[in-house]
N, C-alpha and C positions, 0 to 999 in steps of 0.2 A: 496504624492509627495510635493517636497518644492517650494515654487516662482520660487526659482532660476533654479531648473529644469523643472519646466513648461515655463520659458521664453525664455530656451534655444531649447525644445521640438518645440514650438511654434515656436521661428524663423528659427529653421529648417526647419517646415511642409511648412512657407510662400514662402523660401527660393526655397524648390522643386516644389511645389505646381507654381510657376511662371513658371519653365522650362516643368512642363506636364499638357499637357491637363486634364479637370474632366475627368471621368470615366460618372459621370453620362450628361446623353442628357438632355438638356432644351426643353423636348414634351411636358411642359405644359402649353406652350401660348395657345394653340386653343382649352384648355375644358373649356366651357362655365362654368361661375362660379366657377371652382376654386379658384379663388384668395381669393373670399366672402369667400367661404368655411374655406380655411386657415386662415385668421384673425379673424374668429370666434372661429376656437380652439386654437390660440394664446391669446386669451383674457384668455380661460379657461383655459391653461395652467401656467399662471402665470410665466414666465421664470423669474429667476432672482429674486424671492420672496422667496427661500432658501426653506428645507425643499423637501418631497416629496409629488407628485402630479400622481395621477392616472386618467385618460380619458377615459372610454369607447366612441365605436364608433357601437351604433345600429341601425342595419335598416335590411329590409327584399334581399334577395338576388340578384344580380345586383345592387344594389341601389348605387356604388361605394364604399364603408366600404375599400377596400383594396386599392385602386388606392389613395387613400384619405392619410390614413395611411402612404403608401408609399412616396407622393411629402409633407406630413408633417415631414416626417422622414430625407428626403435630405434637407429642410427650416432650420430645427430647430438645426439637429445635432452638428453645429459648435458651438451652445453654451453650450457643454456637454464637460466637460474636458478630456474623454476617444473618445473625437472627432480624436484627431492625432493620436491616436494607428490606429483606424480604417481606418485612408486614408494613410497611408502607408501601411497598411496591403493592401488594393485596389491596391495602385498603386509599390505594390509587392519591395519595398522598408524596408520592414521587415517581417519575418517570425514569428509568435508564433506555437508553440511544446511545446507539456507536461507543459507549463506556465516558458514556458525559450526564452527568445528574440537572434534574429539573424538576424543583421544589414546589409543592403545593405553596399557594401564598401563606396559608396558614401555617404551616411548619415554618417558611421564612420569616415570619412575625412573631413567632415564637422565640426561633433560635436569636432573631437581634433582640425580643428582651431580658432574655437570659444572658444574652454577652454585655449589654449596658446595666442591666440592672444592679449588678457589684457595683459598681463606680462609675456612675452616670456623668459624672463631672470630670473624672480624669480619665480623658484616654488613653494616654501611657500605660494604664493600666488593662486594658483592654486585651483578649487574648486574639481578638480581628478587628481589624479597625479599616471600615467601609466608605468613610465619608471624605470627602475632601474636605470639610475643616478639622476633621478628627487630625489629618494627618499631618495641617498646619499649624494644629494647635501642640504636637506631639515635636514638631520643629522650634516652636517658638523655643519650648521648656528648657535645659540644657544641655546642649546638641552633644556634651560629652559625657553625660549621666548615662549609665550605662541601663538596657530595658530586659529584662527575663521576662518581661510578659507577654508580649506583642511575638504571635507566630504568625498570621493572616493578616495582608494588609488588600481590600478589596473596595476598587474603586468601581460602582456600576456601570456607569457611561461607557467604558472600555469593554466589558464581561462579555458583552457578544461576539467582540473579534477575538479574542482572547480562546473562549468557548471552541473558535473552528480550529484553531492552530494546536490543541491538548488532546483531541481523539481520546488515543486509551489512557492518555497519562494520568489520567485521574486516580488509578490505584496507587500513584505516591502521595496520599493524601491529599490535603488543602494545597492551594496557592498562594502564595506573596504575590500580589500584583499591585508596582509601582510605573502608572501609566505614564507616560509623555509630558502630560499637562500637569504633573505635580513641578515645578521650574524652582521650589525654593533650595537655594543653593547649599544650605546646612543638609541636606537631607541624604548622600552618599554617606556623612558621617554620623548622621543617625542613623541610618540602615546598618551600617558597618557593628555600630550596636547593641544590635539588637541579637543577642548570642540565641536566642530561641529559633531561628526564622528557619522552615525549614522549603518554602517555595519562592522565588525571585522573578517575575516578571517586568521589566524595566523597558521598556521601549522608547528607543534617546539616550543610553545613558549620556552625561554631560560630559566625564572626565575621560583622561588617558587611560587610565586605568584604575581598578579596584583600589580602597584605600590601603593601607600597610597593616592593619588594623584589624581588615574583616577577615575573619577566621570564625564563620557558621560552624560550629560541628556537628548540628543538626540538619545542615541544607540537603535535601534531597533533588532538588532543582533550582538549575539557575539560567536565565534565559533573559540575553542581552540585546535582543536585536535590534537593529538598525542605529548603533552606537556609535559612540565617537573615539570609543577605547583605543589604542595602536595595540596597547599589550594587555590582557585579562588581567593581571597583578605580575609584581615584582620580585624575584626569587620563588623562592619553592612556598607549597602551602600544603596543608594537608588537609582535605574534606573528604572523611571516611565515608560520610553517607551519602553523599552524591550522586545521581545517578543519572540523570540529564545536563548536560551542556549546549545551549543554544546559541551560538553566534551569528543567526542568517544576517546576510543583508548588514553588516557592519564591516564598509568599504574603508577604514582605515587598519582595519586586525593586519597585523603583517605576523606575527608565528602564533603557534600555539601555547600553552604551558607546560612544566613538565608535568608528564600524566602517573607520574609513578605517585604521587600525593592523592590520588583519585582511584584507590584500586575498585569500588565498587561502578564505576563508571559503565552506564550500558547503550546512551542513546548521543552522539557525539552528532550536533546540526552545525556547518560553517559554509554552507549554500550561499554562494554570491559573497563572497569574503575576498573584493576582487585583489584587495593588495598584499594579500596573504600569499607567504613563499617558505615559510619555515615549518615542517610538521615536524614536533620532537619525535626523536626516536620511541621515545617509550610507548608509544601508541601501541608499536606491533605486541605490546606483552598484556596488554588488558584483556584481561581472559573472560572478562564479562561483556562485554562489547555487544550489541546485539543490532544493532544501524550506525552508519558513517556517513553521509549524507555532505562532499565537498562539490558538488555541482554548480559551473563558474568560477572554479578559482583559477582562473585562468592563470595565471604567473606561479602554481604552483610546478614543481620540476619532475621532484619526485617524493613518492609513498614510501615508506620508511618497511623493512622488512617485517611480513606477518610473522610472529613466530607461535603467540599464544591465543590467537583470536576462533577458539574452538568454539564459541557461541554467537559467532557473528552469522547474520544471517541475510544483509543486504548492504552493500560497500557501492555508493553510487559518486562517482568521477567522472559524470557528463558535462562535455564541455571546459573538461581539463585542458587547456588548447596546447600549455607546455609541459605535459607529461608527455616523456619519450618513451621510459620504459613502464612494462609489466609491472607493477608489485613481487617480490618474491616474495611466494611463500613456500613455510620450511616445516609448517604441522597443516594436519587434518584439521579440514572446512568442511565436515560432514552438515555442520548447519547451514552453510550459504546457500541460499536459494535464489537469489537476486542480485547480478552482478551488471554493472550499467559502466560500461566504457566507448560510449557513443562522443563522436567530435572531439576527441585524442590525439594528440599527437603520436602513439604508439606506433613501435615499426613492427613487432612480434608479440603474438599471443604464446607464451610457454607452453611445453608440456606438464607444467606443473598444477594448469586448470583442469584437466582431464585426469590428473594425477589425485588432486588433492580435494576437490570440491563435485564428490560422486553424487551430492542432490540437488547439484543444481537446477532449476526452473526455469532462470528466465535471462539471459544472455541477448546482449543488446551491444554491437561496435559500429551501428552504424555511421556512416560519415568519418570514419578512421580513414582520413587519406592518405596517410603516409605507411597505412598498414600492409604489409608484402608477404606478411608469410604467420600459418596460423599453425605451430606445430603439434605434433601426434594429431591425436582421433579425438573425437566425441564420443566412441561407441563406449566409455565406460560410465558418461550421464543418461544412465538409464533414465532418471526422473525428468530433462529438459521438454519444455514445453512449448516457448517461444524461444526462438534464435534471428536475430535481423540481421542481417550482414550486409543491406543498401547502403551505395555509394561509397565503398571501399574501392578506389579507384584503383590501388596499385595490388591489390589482393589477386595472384596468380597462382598458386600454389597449395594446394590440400591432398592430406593423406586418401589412394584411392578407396581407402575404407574408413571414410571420417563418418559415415553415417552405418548403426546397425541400423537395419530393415524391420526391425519391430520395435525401434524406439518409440516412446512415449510421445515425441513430437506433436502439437496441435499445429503452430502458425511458423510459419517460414518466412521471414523477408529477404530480399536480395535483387541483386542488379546482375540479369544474369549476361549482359553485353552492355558494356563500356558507353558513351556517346563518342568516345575517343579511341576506343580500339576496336578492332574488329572482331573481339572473343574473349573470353577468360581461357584460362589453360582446358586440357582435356581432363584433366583429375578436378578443378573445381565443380566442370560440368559433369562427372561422375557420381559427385555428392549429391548435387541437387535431380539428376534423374531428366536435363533438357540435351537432346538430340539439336549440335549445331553443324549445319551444314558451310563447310569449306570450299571455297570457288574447288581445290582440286578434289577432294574428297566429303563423304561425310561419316562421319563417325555415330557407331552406336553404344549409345550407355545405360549403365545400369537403373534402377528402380527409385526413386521417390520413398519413403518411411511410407509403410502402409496406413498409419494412423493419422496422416497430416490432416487436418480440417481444416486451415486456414492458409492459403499459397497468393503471396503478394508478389507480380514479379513484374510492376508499374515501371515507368520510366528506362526500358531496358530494352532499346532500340532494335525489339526484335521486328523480324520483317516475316515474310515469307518462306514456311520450308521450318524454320529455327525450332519449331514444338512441331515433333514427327508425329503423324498417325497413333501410336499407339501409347505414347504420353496418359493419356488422358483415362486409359483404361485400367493404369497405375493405381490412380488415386481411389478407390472406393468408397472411404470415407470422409471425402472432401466435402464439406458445405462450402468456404466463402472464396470466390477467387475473384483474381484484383489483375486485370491485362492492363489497364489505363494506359494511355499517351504511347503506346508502341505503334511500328509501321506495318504492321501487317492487315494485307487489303479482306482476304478472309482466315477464317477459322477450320479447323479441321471436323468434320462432320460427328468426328469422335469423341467430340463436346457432351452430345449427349447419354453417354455410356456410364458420365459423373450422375451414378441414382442418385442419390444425397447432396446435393447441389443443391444452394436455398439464395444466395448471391451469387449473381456476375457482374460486374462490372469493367468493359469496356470505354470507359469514356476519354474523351479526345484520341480514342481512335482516327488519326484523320484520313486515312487512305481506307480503313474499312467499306466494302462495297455490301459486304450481303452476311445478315446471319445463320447459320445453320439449324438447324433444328436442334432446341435445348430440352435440358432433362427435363421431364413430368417432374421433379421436385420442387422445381426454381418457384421462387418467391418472390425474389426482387432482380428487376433489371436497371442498371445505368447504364444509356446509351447517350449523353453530353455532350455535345461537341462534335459527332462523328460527321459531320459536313458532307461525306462522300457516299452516304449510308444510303440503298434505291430498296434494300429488301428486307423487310424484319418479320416477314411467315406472317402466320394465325398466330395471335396470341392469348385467343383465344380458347382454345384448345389446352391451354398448361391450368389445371385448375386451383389451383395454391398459387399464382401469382397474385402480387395485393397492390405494389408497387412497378411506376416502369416511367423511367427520365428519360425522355430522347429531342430537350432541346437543345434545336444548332439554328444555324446562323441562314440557312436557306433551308427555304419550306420542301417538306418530305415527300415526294412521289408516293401517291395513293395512302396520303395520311389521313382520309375520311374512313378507309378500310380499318386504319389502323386504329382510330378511336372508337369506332363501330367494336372493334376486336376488345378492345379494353373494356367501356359500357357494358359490353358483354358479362365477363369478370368480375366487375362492377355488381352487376345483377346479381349474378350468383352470389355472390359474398352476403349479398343486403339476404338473398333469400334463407340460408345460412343460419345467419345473424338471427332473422324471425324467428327460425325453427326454433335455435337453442332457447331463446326468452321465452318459446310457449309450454316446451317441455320446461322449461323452472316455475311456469306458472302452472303447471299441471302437478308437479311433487308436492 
């Protein structure tokens, strides 16, 4: 935050702070020795000696540790610069969400008369300037006069779309936002300018590119979407404080710039940039990096070697359709947690993921049809959570140890039979833990991650026979499974062996005849489409069901039973329901 908006913060908080009372009570006249207390850990605290300072506060129970803590915390607070967020947020004078601010009207009436009241008549002089004549009248003047005052340009009409697309970025302070509808043509070379600006919101920009000119050294963000730019600017630039780059949705960007002018560079957006084909190298060395976010750049070829992106922590490339290869990388991605290569062109996943990216979370290739081979293991992402691997058509091949047995695994997706082949290899069906039976043989495989909660294995043209007997007795920890749209007439009885089951869904099952008896934990049934379905038990009997879909296209044999069965369910939940409301009217 800059002086000037801490002095403005500041004489706001004084400001209100006069007209309301504290929140906090003065009860600490009468505890004997407090005060000693406090100027003893003001000494150890050093306020005002820069730098940080850590205090413990030991003693055995009762001894005060907390009440201590506590009237040190209301003493000292006001000398912490994140002091005014905190006593407006008390005296309900502004709201924080998701890391996005919402001002009492009062403080907002404040703060614009303290921003117009210096110079009510020239806006140029303005350190935000809000209005759409402000910012006409700041065009008319002379587009090549240069402005040090103008750091916030804030047009309202716009603030709410604006508001969804900034989440946490609000900690790079304020925003520039120069919306759509500002059309006067001088105003790229007024901005250019404006050497103070330290947030850029433009949506439309008009030109090819930035002018020769604009060189912010203050910009902490800059965000162009939906532009007309081909190239960001021309030659090299240097913007030391940078820290966001937004290109979504600017379908004429064809490369990027160099990034070595950008070392502070952490959040890199070019989503939907479809004509875009050039990433400069220098990317792979931005060590600050923290999201890359190129989803639809479809004409993109290839990613440019990782070499220093030790703080990257989400690299999303869906729908890359002309990446062929992998990204190499050549350092530790202990930070990556979120790696998204779904609709790829890729023929190989390296061993260099397994190798180099040990926290990974959440790994997503599905729809890679050209994908054939995924080398080494997974056993050394301990931390993976989700893994989709659906509709990898040419995917045959996996190490027979690509899964440990106590990995962290929650959700699983996969297509475990082809519609166009008759199997995956016997090592892919070793990873996932399904028993497929071969006209000559059938083969028995290993175990399922004991910890999986979530197993999707939809559209995967299993039949009859394909999920053996004791499958099912694997999972222990399973709540959500997902059979949808496969050919199998029934189930194996050993459905109900899943204690912790809370969804099934079966739907467009369409050869389904009859269900088995499901766990006592289920909660929700989808049964959609299943046309051929003559038997679906008591369901009343499951007493934690809440939910149960079973429309199809021809009326259900002894479907009076079956709604009798639900009504049932029904009842009990309403009577449930009662109980809880009279015991809270009874506390």
């Amino acid at each position: 935050m800059g002086r000037h908006e801490a002095k403005c913060i500041k004489e706001i908080v004084r400001t209100i702070s006069s007209r309301l009372s504290s929140l906090f009570s003065n009860d600490d006249e009468d505890l004997i020795g407090m005060e000693t207390r406090l100027e003893d850990l003001e000494s150890k605290l050093k306020i005002g000696s820069g730098g940080v300072r850590f205090v413990g506060l030991w003693g055995g129970g009762g001894s005060g540790k907390t009440t201590l803590a506590s009237f040190a915390c209301k003493k000292f607070s006001p000398d912490f610069d994140d002091h005014w967020v905190r006593e407006l947020v008390q005296k309900s004078l502004i709201n924080v969400s998701n890391g996005i601010f919402d001002l009492h009207d009062l403080i907002e009436e404040m703060a614009h008369y303290i921003v117009i009241g210096e110079h009510p008549k020239h806006p140029e002089r303005f350190s935000r300037v809000w209005r759409v004549k402000d910012v006409s009248d700041i065009c008319s003047i002379d587009k090549k006069m240069e402005n040090d005052e103008t750091e916030v340009i804030v047009l309202p009409p716009r603030l709410p779309h604006v508001l969804q697309n900034m989440n946490r970025l609000w900690k790079y302070n304020y925003p520039t936002l120069l919306p759509s509808h500002v059309t006067n043509p001088h105003l790229p070379t007024v901005v250019a300018n404006m050497k103070k600006l330290r947030w850029i919101y433009w949506e439309g920009y008009p030109e090819s590119s930035l002018p020769k000119d604009f060189q912010p050294l203050n910009l902490g963000c800059l965000m162009l979407t939906m532009g007309l730019q081909k190239v960001l600017w021309k030659g090299y630039k240097h913007l030391p404080s940078l820290r966001i780059l937004d290109l979504r949705y600017s379908k004429y960007q064809k490369r990027t710039p160099d990034f070595k002018g950008l070392p502070l560079l952490e959040r890199l957006n070019l989503k939907a940039c479809v004509e875009l084909k050039e990433i400069h190298s220098s990317i792979g060395y931005l060590e600050r990096l923290v999201l890359i976010d190129m989803e639809g750049c479809s004409k993109v070829q290839m990613f440019p070697p990782i070499m220093r992106m030790k703080k990257l922590e989400t690299l999303k490339l869906s729908d890359c359709e002309g990446l062929k290869k992998f990204p190499i990388i050549q350092t530790n991605m202990d930070s990556l947690k979120y790696l998204y290569l779904d609709r790829t062109g890729i023929e190989i996943v390296p061993t260099s993921v397994g190798q180099f990216c040990t926290n990974l979370e959440s790994f997503n290739i599905q729809g890679c049809q050209k994908l054939k081979t995924i080398e080494g293991n997974f056993r050394l992402l301990k931390h993976l959570k989700y893994l989709n691997l659906k509709a990898c058509r040419q995917l045959e091949k996996l190490d027979e140890n690509f899964f440990d047995e106590e990995c962290c695994l929650d959700e699983l997706l996969l297509t475990a039979k082809n519609q166009d082949s008759t199997s995956f290899s016997k090592n892919f069906m070793n990873c996932i833990g399904l028993h497929i039976f071969h006209k000559e043989s059938c083969i028995k495989l290993p175990k399922f991650p004991i910890c999986l909660r979530e197993l999707n294995i939809s559209w995967s043209n299993l039949e009859d026979g394909d999920i053996s007997s004791d499958i099912f007795g694997q999972l222990l920890n399973l709540q959500v499974l997902d059979l949808s749209i496969n050919k199998f007439s029934q189930l194996d009885s050993s459905l109900s062996g899943l204690l912790h089951l809370k969804s099934l869904d079966i739907s467009d099952c369409c050869n389904l005849v009859e269900l088995p008896d499901l766990p006592s934990s289920i909660c929700i049934l989808k049964a959609t489409g299943c046309d051929s379905l003559e038997n679906v038990g008591d369901l009343s009997k499951y007493k934690y069901l809440w939910k149960v879909s079973l429309w199809r296209e021809h009326k259900l044999i002894g479907g009076e039973r079956v709604l009798h069965s639900i009504l049932q369910v029904c009842l009990r939940l309403v009577f449930v329901f009662q109980y809880v409301i009279t015991l809270i009217k009874l506390l």
